[in-house]
C-alpha positions in Angstrom: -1.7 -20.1 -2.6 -2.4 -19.6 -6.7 0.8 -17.7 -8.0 -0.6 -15.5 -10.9 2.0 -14.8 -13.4 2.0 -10.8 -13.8 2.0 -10.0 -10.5 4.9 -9.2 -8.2 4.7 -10.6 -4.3 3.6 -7.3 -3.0 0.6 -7.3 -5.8 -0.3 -10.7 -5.1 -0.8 -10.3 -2.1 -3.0 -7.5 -2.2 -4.5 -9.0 -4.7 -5.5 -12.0 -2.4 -6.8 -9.0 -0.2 -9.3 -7.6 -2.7 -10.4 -10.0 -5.4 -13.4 -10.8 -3.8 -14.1 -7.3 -3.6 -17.6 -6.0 -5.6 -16.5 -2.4 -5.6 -13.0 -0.9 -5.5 -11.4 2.4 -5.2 -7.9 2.7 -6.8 -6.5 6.6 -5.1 -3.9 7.8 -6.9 -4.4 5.1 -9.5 -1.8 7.1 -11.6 -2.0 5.5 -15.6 -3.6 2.3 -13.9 -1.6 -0.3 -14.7 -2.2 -1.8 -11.3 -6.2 -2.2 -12.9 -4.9 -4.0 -15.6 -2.7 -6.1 -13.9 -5.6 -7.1 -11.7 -8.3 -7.6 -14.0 -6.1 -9.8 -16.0 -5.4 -11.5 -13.3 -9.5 -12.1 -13.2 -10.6 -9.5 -10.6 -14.6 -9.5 -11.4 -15.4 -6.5 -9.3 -16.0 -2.8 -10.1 -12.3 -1.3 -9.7 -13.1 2.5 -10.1 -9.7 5.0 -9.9 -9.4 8.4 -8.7 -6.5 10.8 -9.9 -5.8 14.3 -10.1 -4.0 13.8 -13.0 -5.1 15.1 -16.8 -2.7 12.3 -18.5 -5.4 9.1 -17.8 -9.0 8.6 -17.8 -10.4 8.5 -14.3 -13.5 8.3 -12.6 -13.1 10.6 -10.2 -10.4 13.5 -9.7 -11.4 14.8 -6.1 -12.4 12.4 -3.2 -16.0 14.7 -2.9 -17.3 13.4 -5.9 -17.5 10.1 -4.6 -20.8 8.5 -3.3 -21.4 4.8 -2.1 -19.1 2.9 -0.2 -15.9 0.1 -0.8 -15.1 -3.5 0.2 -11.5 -2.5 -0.5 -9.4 1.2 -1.2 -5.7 1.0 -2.3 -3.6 3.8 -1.9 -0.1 3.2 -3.0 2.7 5.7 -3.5 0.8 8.9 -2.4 0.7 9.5 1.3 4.4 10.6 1.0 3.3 13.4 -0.7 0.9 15.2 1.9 1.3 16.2 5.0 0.6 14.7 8.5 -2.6 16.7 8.7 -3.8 16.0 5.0 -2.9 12.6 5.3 -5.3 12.2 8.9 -7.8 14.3 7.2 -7.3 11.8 4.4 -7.5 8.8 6.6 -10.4 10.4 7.8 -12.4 10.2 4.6 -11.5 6.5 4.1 -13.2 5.3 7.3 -15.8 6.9 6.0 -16.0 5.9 2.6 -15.1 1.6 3.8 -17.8 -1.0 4.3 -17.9 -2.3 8.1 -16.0 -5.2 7.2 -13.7 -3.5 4.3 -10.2 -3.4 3.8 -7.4 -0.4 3.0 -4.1 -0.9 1.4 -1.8 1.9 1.7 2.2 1.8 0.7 4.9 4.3 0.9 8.6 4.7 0.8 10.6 2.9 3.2 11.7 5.5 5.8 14.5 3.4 7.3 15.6 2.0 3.7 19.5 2.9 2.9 18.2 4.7 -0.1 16.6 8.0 1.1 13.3 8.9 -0.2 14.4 12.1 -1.0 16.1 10.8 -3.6 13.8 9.3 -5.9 10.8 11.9 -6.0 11.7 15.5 -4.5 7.9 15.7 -4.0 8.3 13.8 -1.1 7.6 16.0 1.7 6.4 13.2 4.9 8.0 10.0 6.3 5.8 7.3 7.7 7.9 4.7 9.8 6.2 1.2 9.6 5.3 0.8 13.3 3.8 4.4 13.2 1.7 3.6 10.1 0.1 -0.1 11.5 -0.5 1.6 14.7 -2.8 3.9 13.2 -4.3 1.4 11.3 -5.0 -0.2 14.4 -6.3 2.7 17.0 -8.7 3.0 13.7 -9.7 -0.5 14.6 -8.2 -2.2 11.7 -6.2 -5.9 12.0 -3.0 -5.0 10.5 -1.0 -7.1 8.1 2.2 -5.6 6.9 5.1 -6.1 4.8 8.4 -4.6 3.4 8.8 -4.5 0.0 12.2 -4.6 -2.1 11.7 -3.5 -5.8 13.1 -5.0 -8.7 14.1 -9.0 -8.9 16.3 -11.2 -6.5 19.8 -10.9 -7.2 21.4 -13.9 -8.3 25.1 -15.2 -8.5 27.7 -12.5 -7.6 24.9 -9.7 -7.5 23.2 -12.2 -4.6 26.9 -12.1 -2.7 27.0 -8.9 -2.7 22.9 -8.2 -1.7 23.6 -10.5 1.1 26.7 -8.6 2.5 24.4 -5.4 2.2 21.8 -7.2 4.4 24.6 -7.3 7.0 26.1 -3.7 6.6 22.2 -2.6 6.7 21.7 -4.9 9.8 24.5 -3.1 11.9 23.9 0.6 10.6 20.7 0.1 11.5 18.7 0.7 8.4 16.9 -1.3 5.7 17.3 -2.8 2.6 13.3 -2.5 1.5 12.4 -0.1 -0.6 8.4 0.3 0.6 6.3 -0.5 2.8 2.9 -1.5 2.8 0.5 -1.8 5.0 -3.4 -4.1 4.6 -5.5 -3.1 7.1 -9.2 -4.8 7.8 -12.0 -2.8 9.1 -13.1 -4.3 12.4 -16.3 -4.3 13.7 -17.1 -3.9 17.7 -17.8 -7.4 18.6 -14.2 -8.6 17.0 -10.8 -8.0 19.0 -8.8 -5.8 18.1 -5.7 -6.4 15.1 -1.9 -7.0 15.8 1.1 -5.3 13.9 3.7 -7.5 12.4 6.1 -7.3 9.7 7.8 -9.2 7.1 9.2 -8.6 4.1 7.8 -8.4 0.7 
């Protein structure tokens, strides 16, 4: 696999998820430096954005002004901000708006991370437990590929020590050590089997 130099793992990977993509929607594209980083990176497709937010230049601020359909939608960092019913309703819409064969990307806080959610945006108002999230994905008829995602570099030297012994501590108290989660779903169509859930870490 091509490592492209810009991208962390979790963005590479998505990116090997959608570059072959002709149109893209970025939800919640925020100041889009995840468009940059991917057309840098030589994505050749249309990557359009939709935010509600006055600060960036988007081409859409409300999901009803879209028409057409995607190969791919990304919607990172947002989910956790809506509730169960806005986030089905929302779910909803992307079925909709998805080619047969399309792919979603969405990633949120980790809820079993050591580091509550709660504590880095107090606009988080929903969890969304890994195992809850690809199951959706694949009642929806999706094949589900997810990962965990730790932010920031690897430790190394002492810092490493002492990241491993957390591993452990995290290991017996039962919680996690990623950050995120994110979960890349492919759209199936009738005649293929249904998708499997598995995890790893990102």
């Amino acid at each position: 696999m091509l490592v492209l130099r810009g991208l962390r793992r979790v963005e590479q990977a998505i990116f090997n998820h959608t570059k072959e993509a002709n149109r893209l929607l970025d939800f919640g594209a925020g100041d889009k430096r995840l468009k940059d980083k991917f057309q840098a990176a030589g994505f050749q497709g249309r990557y359009e954005t939709l935010d509600m937010s006055l600060e960036d230049a988007h081409e859409y601020s409300s999901i009803s002004q879209i028409t057409g359909r995607f190969d791919a939608i990304l919607c990172l960092e947002v989910i956790e901000h809506m509730s169960l019913n806005d986030y089905v309703d929302l779910m909803d819409e992307f079925d909709k708006l998805l080619n047969p064969d399309g792919t979603l990307i969405i990633g949120t806080p980790n809820p079993l991370c050591v580091v509550p959610m709660w504590a880095g945006d107090p606009g988080h108002v929903q969890q969304y437990p890994l195992a809850d999230l690809a199951a959706d994905f694949v009642v929806r008829g999706y094949s589900v590929e997810a990962f965990r995602v730790r932010y920031g570099a690897w430790p190394k030297g002492i810092p490493k020590l002492r990241f491993l012994a957390m591993r452990v501590l995290c290991y017996l108290l039962s919680v996690d050590y990623a950050h995120g989660i994110v979960v890349i779903g492919k759209k199936q169509t009738p005649a293929q089997a249904p998708g499997s859930a598995g995890a790893r870490p990102g």
